[in-house]
N, C-alpha and C positions, 0 to 999 in steps of 0.2 A: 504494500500500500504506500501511495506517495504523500508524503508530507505536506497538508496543505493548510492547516488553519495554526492561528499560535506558534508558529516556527519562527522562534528569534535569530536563529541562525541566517534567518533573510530581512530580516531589519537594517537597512542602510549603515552597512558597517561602513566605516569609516577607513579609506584608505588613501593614506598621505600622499603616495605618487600618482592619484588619479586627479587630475581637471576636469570640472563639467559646470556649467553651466550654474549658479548658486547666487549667496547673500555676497560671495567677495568677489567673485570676477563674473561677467555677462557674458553671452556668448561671443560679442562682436570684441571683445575685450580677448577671450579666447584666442578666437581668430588673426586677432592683431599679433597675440604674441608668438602665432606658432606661426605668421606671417614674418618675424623679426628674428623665428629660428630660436624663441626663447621656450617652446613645447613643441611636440610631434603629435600632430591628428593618430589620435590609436585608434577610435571608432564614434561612430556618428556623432556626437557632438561632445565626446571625451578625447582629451588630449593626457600626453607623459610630460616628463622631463627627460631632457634628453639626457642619453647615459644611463638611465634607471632599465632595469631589466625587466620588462615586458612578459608578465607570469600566466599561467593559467588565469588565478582568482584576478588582477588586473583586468583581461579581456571578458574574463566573466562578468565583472564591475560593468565594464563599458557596455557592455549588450544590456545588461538587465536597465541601463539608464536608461536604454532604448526604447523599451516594454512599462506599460502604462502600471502605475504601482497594483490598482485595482486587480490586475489577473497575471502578478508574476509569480503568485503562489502555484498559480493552475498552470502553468506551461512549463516546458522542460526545454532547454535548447538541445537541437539536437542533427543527427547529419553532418553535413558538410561545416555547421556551425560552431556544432561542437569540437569538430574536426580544428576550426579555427582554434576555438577556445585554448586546446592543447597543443598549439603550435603547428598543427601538421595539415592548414590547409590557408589558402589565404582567405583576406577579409571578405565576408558574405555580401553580396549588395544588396540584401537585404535575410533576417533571419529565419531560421528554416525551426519551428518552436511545436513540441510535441503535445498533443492535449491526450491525456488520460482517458478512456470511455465513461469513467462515471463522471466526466463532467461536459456538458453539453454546448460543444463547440462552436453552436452559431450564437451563445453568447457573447462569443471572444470576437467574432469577425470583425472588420473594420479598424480594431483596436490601434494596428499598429501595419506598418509596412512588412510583412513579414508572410511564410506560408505556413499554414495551420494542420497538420497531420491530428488524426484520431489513429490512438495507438494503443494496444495493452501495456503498463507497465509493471514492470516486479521492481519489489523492493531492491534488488541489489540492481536494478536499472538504473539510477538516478543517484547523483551525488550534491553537494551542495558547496559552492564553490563563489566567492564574492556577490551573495544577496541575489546568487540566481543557482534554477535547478538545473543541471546537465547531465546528459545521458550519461551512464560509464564508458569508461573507454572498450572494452569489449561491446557494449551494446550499441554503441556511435559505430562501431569498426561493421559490425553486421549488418546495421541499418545501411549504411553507403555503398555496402556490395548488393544489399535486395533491394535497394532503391534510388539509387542514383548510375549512372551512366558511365559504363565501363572507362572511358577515355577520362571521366573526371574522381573515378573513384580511385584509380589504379595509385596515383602519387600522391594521395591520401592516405589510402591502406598502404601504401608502403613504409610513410611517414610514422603513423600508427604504430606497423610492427617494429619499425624500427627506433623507437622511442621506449629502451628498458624499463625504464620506471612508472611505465604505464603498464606495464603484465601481460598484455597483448601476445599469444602464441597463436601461430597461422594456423596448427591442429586445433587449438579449440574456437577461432575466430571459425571455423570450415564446421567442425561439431555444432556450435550457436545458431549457422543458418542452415547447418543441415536439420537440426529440431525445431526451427522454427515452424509453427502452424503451415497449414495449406496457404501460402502466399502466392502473389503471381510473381515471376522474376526471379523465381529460387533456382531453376537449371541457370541461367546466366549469371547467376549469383556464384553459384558453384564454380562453372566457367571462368569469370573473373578470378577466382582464390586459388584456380590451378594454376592462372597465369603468375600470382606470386609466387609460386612453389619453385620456379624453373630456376 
């Protein structure tokens, strides 16, 4: 079951090398300074410091600033997004955000620039990562082989397995979508993960 109501964990943490938009600097103030080289645009209207290392929970930050406070309990980032999240894909042009089935995703529509997936989740699906929820990285690794497009999944998933400290192993990334429910896209799912084998 996904965490969704009373999670302090997603309460606007506080993190020093994020810029966004607030009571001390406005956006066009923002702009100005990563216009003068004084911050780096990280994602939509969150800026770094240059030099600062650019972390998972960072880009998690940034996204979730993205996403309307009201339903960031109810969505997951997930996909190619998440893919970002963990360094292993580039920035989304817009997010790719998962809605759980017990919760009814034409509430959510319109919310935000983003695409809305109904999905099941399990508990070890979803992690919690700078005030936003994201898929894990084996279930971000399986999503991208049964649902996005071999040509954009492939240096994704490679990035993926090849990022140790994320736990990622290509036999059980290949196990995950081979137990996967009756999906469509699971022979080319397959397909693709044999291409990472070679």
């Amino acid at each position: 079951m996904v965490p969704t109501v009373n999670a302090p964990h997603l309460l606007e943490p506080v993190i020093s090398e994020l810029y966004s938009p607030s009571r001390i600097f406005t956006w066009n103030e923002l702009q100005s300074m990563a216009f003068d080289g004084i911050l780096l645009p990280l994602y939509g209207k969150s800026y770094a410091s240059p030099g600062v290392a650019v972390t998972h929970r960072l880009r998690a930050r940034a996204a979730a600033l993205t996403v309307p406070e009201r339903i960031r309990t109810k969505v997951v980032a997930g996909r190619l997004t998440a893919a970002w999240i963990y360094g292993c894909a580039n920035p989304p042009d817009h997010l790719s955000l998962l809605v759980d089935v017990k919760h009814r995703i034409s509430s959510l529509r319109g919310t935000t620039a983003c695409s809305l997936h109904e999905v099941r989740l399990g508990q070890m699906d979803v992690v919690s990562l700078g005030g936003m929820l994201v898929s894990s990285p084996l279930r971000t690794a399986a999503d991208i082989a049964l649902h996005v497009e071999a040509d954009r999944a492939l240096p994704a998933l490679r990035r993926l397995l090849d990022r140790e400290e994320l736990g990622i192993r290509l036999r059980l990334l290949t196990l995950a979508v081979e137990a996967a429910p009756r999906v469509p896209h699971k022979k080319r799912a397959l397909a693709t993960l044999a291409r990472l084998a070679r």
